[in-house]
C-alpha positions in Angstrom: -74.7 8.9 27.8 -73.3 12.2 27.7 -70.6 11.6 30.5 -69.7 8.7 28.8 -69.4 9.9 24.9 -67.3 12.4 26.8 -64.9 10.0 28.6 -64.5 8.2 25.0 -63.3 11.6 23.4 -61.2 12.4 25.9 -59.4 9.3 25.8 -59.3 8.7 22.1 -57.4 12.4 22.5 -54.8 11.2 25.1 -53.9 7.8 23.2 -53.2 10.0 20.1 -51.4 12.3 21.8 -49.5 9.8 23.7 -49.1 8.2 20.2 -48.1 11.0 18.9 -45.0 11.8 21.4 -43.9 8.1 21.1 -43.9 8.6 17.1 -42.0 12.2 18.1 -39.8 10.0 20.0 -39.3 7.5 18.1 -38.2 10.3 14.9 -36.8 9.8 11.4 -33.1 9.9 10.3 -32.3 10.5 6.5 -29.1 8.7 5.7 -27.0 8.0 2.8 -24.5 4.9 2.9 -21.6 4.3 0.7 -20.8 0.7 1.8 -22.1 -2.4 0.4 -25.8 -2.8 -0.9 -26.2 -5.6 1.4 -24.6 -3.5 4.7 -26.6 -0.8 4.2 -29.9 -2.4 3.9 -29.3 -4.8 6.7 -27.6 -2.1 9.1 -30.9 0.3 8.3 -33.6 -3.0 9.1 -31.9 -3.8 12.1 -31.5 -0.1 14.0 -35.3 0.3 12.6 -36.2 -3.1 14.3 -34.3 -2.2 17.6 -35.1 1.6 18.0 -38.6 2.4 15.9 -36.6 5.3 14.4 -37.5 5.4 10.8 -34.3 5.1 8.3 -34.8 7.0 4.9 -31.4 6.0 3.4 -29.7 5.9 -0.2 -26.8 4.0 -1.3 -24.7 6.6 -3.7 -20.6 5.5 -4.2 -18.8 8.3 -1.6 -17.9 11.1 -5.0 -21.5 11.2 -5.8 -22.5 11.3 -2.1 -20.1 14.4 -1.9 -21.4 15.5 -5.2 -25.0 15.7 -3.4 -24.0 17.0 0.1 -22.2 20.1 -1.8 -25.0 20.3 -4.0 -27.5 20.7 -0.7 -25.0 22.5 1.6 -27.6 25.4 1.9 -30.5 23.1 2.6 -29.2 19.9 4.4 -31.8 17.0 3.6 -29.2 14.6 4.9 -28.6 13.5 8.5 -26.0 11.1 8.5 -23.3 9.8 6.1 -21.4 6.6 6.6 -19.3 4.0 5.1 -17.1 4.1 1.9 -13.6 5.1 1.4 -12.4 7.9 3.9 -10.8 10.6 1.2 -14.0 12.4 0.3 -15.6 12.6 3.9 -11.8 14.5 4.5 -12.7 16.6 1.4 -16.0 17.3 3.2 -15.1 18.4 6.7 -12.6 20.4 5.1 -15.4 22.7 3.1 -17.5 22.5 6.4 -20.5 20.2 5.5 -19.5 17.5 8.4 -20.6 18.0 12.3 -18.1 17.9 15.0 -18.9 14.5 16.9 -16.7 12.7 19.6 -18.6 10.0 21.1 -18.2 8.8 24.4 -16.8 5.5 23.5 -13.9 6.2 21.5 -11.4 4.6 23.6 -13.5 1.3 22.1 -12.3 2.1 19.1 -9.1 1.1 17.2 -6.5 4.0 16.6 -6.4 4.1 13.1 -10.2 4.9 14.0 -9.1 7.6 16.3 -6.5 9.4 14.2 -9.4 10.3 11.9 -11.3 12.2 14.6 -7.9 13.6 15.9 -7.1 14.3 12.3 -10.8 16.4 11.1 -11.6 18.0 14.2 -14.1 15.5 14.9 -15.9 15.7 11.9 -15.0 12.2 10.4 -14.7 8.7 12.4 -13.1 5.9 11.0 -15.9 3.0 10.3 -13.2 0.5 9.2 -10.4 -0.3 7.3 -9.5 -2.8 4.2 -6.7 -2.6 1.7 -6.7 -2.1 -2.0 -5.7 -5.8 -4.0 -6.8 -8.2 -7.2 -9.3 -10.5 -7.4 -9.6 -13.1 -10.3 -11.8 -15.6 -11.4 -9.9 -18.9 -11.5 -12.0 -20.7 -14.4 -12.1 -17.5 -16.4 -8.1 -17.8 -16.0 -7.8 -21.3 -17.0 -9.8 -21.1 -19.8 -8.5 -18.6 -21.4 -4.7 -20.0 -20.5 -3.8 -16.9 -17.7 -1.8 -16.6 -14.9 -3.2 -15.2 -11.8 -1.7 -11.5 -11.0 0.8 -11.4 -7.8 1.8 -7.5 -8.6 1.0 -4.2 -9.9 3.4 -4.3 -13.2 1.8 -8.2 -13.9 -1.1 -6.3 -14.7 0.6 -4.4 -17.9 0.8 -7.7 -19.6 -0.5 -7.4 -22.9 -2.0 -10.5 -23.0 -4.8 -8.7 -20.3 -5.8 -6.7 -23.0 -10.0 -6.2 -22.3 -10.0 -8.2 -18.9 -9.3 -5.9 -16.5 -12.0 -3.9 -14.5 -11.4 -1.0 -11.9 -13.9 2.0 -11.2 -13.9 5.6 -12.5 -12.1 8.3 -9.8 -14.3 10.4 -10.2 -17.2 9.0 -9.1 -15.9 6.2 -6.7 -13.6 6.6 -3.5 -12.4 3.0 -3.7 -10.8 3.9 -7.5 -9.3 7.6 -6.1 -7.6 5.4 -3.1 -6.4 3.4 -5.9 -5.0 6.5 -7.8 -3.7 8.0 -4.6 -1.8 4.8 -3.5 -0.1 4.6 -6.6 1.4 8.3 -6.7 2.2 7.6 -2.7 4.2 3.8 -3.7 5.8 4.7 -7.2 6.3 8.5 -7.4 3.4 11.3 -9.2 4.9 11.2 -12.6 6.0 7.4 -12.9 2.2 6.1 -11.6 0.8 8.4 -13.9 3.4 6.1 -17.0 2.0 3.2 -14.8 -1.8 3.9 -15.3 -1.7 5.2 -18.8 -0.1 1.8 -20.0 -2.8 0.0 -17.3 -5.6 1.8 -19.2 -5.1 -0.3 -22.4 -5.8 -3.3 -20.7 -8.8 -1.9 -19.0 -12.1 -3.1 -20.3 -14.3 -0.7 -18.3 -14.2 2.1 -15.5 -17.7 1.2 -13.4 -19.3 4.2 -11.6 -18.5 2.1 -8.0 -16.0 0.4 -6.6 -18.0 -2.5 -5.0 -19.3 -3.6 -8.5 -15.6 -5.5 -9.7 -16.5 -8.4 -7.3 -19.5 -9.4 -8.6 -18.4 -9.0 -11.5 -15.3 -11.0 -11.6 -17.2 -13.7 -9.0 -19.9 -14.3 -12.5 -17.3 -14.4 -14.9 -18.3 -10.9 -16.7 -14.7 -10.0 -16.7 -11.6 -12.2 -15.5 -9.8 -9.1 -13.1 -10.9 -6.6 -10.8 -8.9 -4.1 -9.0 -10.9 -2.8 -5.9 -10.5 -3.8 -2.4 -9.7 -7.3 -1.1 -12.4 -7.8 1.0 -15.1 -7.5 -1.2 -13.6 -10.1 -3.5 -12.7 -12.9 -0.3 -16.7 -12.2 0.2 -17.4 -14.3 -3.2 -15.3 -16.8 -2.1 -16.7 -17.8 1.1 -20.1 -18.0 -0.9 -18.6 -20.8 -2.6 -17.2 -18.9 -6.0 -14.8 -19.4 -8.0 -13.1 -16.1 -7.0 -9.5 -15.8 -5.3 -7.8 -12.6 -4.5 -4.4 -11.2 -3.1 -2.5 -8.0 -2.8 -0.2 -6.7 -4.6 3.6 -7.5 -4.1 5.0 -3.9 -4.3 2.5 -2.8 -1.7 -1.2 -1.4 -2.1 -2.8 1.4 -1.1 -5.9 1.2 1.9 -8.6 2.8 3.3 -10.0 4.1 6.4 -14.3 4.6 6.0 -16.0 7.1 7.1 -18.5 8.1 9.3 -19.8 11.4 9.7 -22.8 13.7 10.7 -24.3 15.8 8.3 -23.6 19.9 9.5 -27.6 21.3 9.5 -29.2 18.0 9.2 -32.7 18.0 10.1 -32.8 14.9 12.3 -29.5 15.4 15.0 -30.8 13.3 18.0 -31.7 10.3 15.6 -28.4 10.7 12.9 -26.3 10.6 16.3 -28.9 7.7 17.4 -27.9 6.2 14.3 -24.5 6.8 14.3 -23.7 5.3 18.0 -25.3 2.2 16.7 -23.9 1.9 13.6 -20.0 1.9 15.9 -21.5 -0.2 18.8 -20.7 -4.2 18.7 -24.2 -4.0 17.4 -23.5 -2.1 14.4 -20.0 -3.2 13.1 -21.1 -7.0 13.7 -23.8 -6.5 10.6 -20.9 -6.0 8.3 -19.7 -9.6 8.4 -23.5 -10.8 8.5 -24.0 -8.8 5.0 -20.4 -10.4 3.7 -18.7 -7.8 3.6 -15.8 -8.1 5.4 -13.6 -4.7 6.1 -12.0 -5.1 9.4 -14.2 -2.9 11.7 -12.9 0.0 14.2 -15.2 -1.1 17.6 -12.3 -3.5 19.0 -14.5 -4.5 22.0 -15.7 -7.6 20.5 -13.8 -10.8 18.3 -14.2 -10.0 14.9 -15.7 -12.6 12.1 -12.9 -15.0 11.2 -13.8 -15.0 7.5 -12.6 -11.2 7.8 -8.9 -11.0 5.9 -6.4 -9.7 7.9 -3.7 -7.0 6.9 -0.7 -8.8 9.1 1.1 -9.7 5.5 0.1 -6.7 3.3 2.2 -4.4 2.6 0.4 -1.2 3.3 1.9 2.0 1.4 2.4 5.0 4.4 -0.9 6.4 3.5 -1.1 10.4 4.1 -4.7 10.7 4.4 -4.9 14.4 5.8 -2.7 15.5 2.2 -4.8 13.1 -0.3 -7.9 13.9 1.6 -7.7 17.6 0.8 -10.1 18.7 -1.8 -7.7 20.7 -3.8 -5.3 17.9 -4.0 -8.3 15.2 -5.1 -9.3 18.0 -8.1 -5.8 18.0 -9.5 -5.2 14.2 -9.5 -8.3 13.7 -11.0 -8.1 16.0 -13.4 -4.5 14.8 -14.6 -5.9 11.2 -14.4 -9.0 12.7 -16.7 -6.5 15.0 -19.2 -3.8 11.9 -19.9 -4.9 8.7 -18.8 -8.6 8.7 -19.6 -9.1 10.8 -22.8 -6.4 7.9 -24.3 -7.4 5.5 -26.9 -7.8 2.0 -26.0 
């Protein structure tokens, strides 16, 4: 009885130490994603289901995701940041919070994807790409007797007075690309004219710049400016939502991804992160409709994705706009005379 209450112990204690290196194994990654809600908690199910490595991730709009990696620079609780306009991940490998990471695939990758590893050192990947546009809702339009934007100076008509919604600079990277594109296309001091006579007809600056879609797709407000992707999403679900871009030319994006510098989890954020940009990864995008065009190029994108072929895409100079100085000056111009004016 002895021998045997003996050989029980002893193999209760190897099957929870053999549990306990596969849970080691297996590890945790903390994340924060700045893409769509739907991405995010699709992308973090799906690498949970394939690897058993446990995602703790939030969803914060890319200015309040830098706002929280500055604020825990000293203390990294963060592994692994990804998707959401590419400007404030530039702002963060500048200041040093960002990991250097090449991976081994990068020649999968498209070369507007490679220019942003080239450009930070290896600090920031490109996730993918999507340019800035309109979207309307077509009964809102009709009912109340509007014609659908086709460009930038359209959207100054006073007759938009209260239905036009875009998202605060501040807080989201889709509204600073917005801000940045217009100073690139028109000239500093003549988009800055542009936006203060925009801001009458502006009926709210929302926090993030994925909330104009839905917005516009239920009929809350009749415009959104954000990017056109998210808007195209609303219409394959069967809404009355159409969208183009603007005829001057538009500002874009290029996401981000990055590791965190200090995080606690590196094997599982770079775990994370290789999935995230495998065929995998970029596929869940599409599946959570939300079509941005992705950077893996080894596999036949979703059709319902728009393509850029007839946008015309401003000559975007991410490493200049990127720079945290140069964000803190636009956005406190934008703050001192376009926001602080009456409506």
């Amino acid at each position: 009885m002895k021998h045997a209450s003996l050989l029980k112990a002893l193999l209760v204690m190897a099957c929870t130490a053999i549990c306990s290196v596969s849970l080691a194994q297996q590890g945790t990654v903390n994340a924060i994603c700045s893409t769509d809600q739907s991405w995010c908690e699709l992308a973090a199910s799906d690498f949970q289901k394939a690897t058993g490595v446990k995602v703790l991730q939030v969803r914060k709009a890319t200015g309040e995701a830098l706002a929280q990696l500055r604020a825990e620079a000293a203390n990294p609780k963060t592994d692994i940041w990804w998707g959401g306009t590419g400007d404030p991940y530039l702002q963060a490998a500048e200041v040093g919070l960002l990991e250097a990471y090449r991976p081994s695939y990068i020649n999968d990758l498209h070369s507007w994807s490679v220019r942003q590893y080239a450009m930070t050192g290896n600090r920031v990947g490109g996730f993918y790409t999507s340019a800035i546009g309109f979207g309307w809702n077509t009964e809102v339009l009709k009912k109340k007797n509007l014609p659908a934007p086709k460009c930038w100076k359209d959207l100054l008509d006073p007759r938009y007075k209260g239905e036009i919604e875009t998202s605060h600079p501040a807080a989201s990277g889709t509204a600073y690309t917005i801000l940045a594109g217009l100073v690139q296309m028109m000239g500093e001091d003549a988009a800055f004219d542009y936006m203060k006579k925009l801001h009458k007809n502006i009926t709210t600056y929302t926090r993030s710049g994925t909330a104009q879609a839905p917005n516009v797709a239920k009929g809350e407000v009749a415009i959104g400016v954000s990017f056109i992707f998210g808007f195209d999403g609303w219409t394959h679900n069967g809404y009355p939502v159409k969208s183009g871009a603007p005829c001057e030319g538009t500002g874009y994006e290029i996401g981000g991804i990055a590791l965190i510098k200090g995080g606690k989890n590196p094997a599982a954020a770079k775990q994370y992160y290789d999935w995230l940009m495998s065929p995998d990864g970029q596929r869940i995008g599409a599946r959570a409709n939300s079509l941005q065009v992705p950077a893996n190029k080894t596999f036949k994108p979703d059709p319902k994705i728009p393509l850029l072929d007839n946008v015309r895409l401003v000559k975007y100079d991410f490493e200049k706009y990127g720079k945290a100085a140069e964000r803190k000056r636009l956005l406190d111009r934008w703050q001192r005379e376009v926001e602080s004016l009456p409506k």
